[in-house]
Each structure stands twice: as structure tokens, then as C-alpha cells.
KETIDREN-168125 format. One line per 10 residues: their letters; for each residue x, y, z of C-alpha. Coordinates in nm, 4 decimals, m for minus. Last residue first. Layout:
<ropas>
A	X/Y/Z; ...
</ropas>
This chain:
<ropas>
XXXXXXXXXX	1.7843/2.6440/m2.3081; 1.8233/2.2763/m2.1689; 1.5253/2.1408/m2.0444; 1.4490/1.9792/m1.6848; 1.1072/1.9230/m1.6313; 1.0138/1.7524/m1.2391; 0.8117/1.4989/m1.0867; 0.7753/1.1980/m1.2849; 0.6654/0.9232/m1.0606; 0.8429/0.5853/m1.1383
XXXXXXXXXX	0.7761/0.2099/m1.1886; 0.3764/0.1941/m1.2225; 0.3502/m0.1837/m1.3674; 0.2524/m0.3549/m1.6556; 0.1810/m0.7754/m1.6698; m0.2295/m0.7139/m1.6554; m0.3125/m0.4028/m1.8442; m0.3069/m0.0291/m1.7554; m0.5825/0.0253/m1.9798; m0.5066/0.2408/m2.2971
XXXXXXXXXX	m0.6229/0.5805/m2.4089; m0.5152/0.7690/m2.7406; m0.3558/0.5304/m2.9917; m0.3096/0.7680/m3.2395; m0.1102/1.0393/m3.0699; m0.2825/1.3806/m3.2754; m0.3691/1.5085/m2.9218; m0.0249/1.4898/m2.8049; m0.0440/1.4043/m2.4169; m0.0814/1.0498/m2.4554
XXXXXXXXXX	m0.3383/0.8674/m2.2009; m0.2797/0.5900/m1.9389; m0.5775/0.3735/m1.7862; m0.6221/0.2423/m1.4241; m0.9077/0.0322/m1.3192; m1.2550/0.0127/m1.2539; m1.3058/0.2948/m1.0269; m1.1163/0.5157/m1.2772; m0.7590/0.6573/m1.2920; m0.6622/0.7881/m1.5367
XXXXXXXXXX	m0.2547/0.8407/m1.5638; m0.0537/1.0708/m1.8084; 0.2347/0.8475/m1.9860; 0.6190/0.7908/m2.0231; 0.7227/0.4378/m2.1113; 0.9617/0.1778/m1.9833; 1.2016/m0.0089/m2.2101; 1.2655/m0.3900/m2.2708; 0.8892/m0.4803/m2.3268; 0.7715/m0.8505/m2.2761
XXXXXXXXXX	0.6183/m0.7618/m1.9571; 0.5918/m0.4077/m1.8829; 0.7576/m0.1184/m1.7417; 0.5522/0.2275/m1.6541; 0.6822/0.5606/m1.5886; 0.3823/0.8064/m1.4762; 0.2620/1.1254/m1.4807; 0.0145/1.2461/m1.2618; m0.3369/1.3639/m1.4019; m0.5857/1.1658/m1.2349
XXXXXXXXXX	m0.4309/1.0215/m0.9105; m0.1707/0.8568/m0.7090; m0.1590/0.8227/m0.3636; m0.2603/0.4503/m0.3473; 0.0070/0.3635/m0.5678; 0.2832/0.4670/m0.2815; 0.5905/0.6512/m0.3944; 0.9872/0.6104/m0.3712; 1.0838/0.5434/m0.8125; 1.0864/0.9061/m0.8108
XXXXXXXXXX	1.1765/1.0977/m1.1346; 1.3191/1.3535/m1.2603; 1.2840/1.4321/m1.6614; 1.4924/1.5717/m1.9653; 1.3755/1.7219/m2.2306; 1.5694/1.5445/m2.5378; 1.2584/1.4891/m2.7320; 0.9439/1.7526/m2.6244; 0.7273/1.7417/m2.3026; 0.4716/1.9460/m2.2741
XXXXXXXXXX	0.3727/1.9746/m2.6243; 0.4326/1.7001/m2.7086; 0.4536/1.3749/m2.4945; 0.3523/1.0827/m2.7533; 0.6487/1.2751/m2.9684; 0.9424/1.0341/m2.9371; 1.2198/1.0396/m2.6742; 1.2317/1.1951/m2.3579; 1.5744/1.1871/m2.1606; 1.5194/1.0100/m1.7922
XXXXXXXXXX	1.6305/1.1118/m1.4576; 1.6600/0.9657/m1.1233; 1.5409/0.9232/m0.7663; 1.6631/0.7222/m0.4951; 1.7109/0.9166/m0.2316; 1.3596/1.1397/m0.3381; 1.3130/1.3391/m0.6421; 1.0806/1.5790/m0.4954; 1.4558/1.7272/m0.3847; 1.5668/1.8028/m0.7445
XXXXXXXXXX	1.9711/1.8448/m0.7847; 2.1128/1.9364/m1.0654; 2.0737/1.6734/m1.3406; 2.3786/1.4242/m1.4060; 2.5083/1.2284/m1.7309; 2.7647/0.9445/m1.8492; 2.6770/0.7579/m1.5616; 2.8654/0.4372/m1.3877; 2.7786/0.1827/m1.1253; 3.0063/0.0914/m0.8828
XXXXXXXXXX	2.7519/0.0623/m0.5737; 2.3658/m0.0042/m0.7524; 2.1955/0.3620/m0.6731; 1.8466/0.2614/m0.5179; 1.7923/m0.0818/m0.4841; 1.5007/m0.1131/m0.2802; 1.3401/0.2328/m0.4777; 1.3477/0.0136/m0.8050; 1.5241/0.0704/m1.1137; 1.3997/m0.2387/m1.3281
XXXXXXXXXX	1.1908/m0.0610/m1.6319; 1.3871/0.2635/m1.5818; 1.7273/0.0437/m1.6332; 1.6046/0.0304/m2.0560; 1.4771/0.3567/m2.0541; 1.8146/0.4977/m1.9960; 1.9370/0.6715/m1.6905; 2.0168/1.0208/m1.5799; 2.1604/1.0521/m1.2436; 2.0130/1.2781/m1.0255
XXXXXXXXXX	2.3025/1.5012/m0.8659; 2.2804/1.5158/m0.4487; 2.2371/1.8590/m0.3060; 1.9276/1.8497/0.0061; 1.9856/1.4473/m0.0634; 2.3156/1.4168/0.1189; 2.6100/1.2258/m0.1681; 2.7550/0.8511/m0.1587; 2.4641/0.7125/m0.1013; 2.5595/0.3157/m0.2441
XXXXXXXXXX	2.3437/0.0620/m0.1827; 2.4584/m0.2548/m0.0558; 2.3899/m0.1847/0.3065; 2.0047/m0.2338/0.2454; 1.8323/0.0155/0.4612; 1.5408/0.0937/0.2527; 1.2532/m0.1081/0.4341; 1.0671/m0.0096/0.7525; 0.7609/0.0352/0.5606; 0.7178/0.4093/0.5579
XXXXXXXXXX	0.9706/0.5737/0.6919; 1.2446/0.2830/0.5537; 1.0503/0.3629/0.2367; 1.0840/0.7490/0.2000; 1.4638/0.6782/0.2252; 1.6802/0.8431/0.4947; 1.8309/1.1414/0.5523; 1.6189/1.2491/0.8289; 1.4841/1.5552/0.7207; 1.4535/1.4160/0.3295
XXXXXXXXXX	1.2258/1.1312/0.4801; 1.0958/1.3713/0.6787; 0.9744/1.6030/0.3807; 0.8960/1.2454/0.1710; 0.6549/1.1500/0.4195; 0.4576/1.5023/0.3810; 0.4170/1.4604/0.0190; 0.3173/1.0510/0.0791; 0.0625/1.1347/0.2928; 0.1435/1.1661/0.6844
XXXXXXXXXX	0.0197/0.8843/0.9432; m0.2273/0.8637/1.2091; m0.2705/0.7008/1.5427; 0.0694/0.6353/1.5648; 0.1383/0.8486/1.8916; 0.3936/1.0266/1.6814; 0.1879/1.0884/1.4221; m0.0842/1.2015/1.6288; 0.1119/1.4539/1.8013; 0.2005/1.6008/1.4676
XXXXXXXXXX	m0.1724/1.6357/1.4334; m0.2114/1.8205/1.7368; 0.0733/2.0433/1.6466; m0.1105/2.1408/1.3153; 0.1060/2.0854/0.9855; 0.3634/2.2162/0.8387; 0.6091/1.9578/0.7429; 0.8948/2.0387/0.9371; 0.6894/2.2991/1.1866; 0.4708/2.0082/1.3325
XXXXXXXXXX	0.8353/1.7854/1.3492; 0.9680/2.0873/1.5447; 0.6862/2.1340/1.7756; 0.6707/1.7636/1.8486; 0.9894/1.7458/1.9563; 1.3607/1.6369/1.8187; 1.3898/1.6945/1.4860; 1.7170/1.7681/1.3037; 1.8027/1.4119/1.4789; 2.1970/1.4499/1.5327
XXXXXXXXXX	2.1791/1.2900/1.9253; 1.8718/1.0455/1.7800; 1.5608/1.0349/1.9967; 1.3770/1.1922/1.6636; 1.4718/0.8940/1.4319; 1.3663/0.6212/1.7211; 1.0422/0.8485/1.6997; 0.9449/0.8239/1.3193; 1.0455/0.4477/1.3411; 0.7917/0.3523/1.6577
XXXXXXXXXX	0.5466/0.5745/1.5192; 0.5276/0.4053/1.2104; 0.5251/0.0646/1.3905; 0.2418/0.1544/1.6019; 0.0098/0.2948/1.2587; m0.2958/0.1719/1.4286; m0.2452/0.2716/1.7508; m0.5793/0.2663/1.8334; m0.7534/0.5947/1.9955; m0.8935/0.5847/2.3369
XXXXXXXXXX	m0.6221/0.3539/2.4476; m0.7065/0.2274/2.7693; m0.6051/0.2922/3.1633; m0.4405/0.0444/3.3573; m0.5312/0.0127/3.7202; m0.7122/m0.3315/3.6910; m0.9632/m0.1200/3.4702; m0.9539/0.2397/3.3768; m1.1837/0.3860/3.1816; m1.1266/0.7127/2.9517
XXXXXXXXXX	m1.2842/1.0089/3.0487; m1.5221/1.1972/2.8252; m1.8227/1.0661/2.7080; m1.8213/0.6948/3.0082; m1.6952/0.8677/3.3065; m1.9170/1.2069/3.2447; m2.2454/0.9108/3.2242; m2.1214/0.7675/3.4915; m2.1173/1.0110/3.7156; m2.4705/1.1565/3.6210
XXXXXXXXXX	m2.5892/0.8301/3.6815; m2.4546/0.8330/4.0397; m2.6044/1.1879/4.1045; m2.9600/1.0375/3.9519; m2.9191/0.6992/4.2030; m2.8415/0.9767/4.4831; m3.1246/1.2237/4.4805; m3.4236/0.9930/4.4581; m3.5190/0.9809/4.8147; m3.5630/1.3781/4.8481
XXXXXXXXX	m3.4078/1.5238/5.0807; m3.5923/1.8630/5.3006; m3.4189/2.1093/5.4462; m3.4749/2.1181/5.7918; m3.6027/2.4303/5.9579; m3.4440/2.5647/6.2705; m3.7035/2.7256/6.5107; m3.7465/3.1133/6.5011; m3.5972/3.2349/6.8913
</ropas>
């Protein structure tokens, strides 16, 4: 009968098995101490989240599960997770989709303003008329006060979603615009959007100080400051800085022109 032969241990074995461990416990699973596990991610968007799902838990919510909210404003599922966990937020085209899902302004969303009880909605979004408004209101229409309850207009646009809750529409006047935009087009825009979104090329509605009406320009922005431009070539004064006392009121987002 062949003896039994021992397999032979080295001394060394455990401490590299234990630092094995730790290293797998430290790259891919999350520590726990006291019993509690932490956040991998931050929250940093927590009260986002907190308003996106409180809209989702309710009985007539059009979205009610990750799935649906990924398929609402097409994006990946683990993204749409994200949202919901607060660890990221959408852009302001995606915001505007739930806002519009939800029925409720793009700033409520957003901020967790909007909700003011004296504003009048007396239509849904998906078909509500844009008012049309002179230049005059443009340069005080914010998206906090929305439609002012009793107020009257002599003139409505069919509905434009991108206009948002609180969106509206203006009639072009002068040349500045030309040729894209000629006198009496009319235009929708959305008083509901977040500076920090815009770029080169949108158009804008800006009020200023000392100025009773609002203007209609192309925005530059630059890394030293924003500038707005004319359309018309032959416009003599052909680039000036968004100065100090001026403010971006309104994103124009849609051409309506009678045929």
C-alpha cells in the first residue's frame, strides 16, 4: 500500500487570499459600516428625484415605472433609473417632455416652483391656444406668472407643444429679422427655459432697462459674455453685447405665418 502524501502549505497563502478580498470589497462592492450600506453615487439632484417620483406614485400618473418614463423621453433605461435615483437630471428638451406628461410646468420639475394658485390653466397643454401678446407684456411675462386669471386676448395660435404651459406668441415687427422672419409672422415662444442651455444660434426675446418693449434677436454666445446679432445682413447695427440691465425673457421656438 503507496503511503499518503501531504500536500504541502505554504505560510504565505492566507495574508495574499485576505488581500485579494479586500481588494474585490473595495472596486466593486460597496462598504457597509454599522450595517448601513453607502451611496456609491451622490444624490445630487435628491430633490429632483423626490418631485419626478411623487408625480409617478400618482393614481392618474401617465408614468408609473421606470420603463415608461425611459420610453417618455427616449432615453436608455439605465439612465431613466438615474433620474429617478437623482443622480442625474434630464436637459431642458427632455424636462419639458415630462413636464408636458405630467401636466405641469417645466419649473415646478425643475425647481419646485410653478404651482402658484393664481394662475389661470384653464386648457391641457397637448391642445391649449398660445395667446398672442404684445411686445410691451413680452418684457414682463414670466414663466411664475404664466396666464394672469381674467386677462383678455384679441388673438390665438394653434397649439405648439415646445411652447411650454406658459408659452406665448408674438407678431414681428420691423425688418432686423428678414429673411427669416418677415413683419406680421407670427412667433411661439417659451418664457420656461434654463440660460445655461442656451447656445449659439437660438433665438431669443430680450427686455431691458429703460425700454418698454422686448426685442427679437439671434444669440452668441462667447466665453466672455453673451452678444445678440440681426438676421438681415444690411441691419446696421450688426452685433451687440448683451449688456448689464437686459435680460433673456423668452425662447422663440416656433414660425407661424399666415399663407
Amino acid at each position: 500500500m503507496r503511503p499518503l502524501t501531504l500536500l504541502k502549505v505554504e505560510n504565505n497563502i492566507l495574508p495574499k487570499i485576505e488581500l485579494v478580498q479586500l481588494k474585490i470589497r473595495g472596486n466593486i462592492l460597496p462598504v457597509v459600516e454599522n450595517g448601513k450600506k453607502s451611496n456609491v453615487q451622490t444624490a445630487k439632484y435628491h430633490n429632483f428625484a423626490s418631485r419626478l417620483k411623487s408625480l409617478m406614485d400618482k393614481d392618474d400618473s401617465p408614468i408609473k415605472t421606470v420603463n415608461q418614463l425611459k420610453d417618455a423621453i427616449e432615453v436608455t433605461y439605465e439612465m431613466a433609473r438615474r433620474y429617478t435615483l437623482g443622480v442625474a437630471k434630464p436637459r431642458e428638451e427632455k424636462m419639458q417632455i415630462l413636464a408636458e406628461k405630467f401636466n405641469v410646468d417645466i419649473s415646478y420639475l425643475d425647481h419646485g416652483t410653478g404651482l402658484d394658485t393664481n394662475v389661470s390653466n384653464p386648457f391641457p397643454v397637448a391642445g391649449r391656444l398660445v395667446p398672442v401678446i404684445s411686445w410691451v407684456q413680452a418684457g414682463t411675462w414670466t414663466s411664475a406668472e404664466g396666464v394672469p386669471a381674467g386677462t383678455q386676448f384679441e388673438e390665438w395660435l394653434p397649439p405648439n407643444p415646445k411652447c411650454g404651459k406658459h408659452g406665448y406668441g408674438l407678431e414681428v415687427v420691423g425688418e432686423s429679422m428678414l429673411p427669416d422672419f418677415r413683419p406680421h409672422d407670427k412667433i411661439y415662444v417659451n418664457p420656461d427655459f434654463q440660460i445655461s442651455d442656451l447656445k449659439t444660434g437660438d433665438l431669443v426675446i430680450v427686455a431691458c432697462d429703460g425700454e418698454t418693449e422686448a426685442t427679437f434677436k439671434k444669440l452668441i454666445v462667447e466665453s466672455n459674455g453673451m452678444y445678440l446679432e440681426p438676421l438681415n445682413p444690411k441691419w446696421l447695427e450688426k452685433i451687440m453685447e448683451l449688456r448689464e440691465g437686459c435680460k433673456l425673457v423668452g425662447k422663440v421656438v416656433g414660425l407661424y405665418r399666415d399663407v
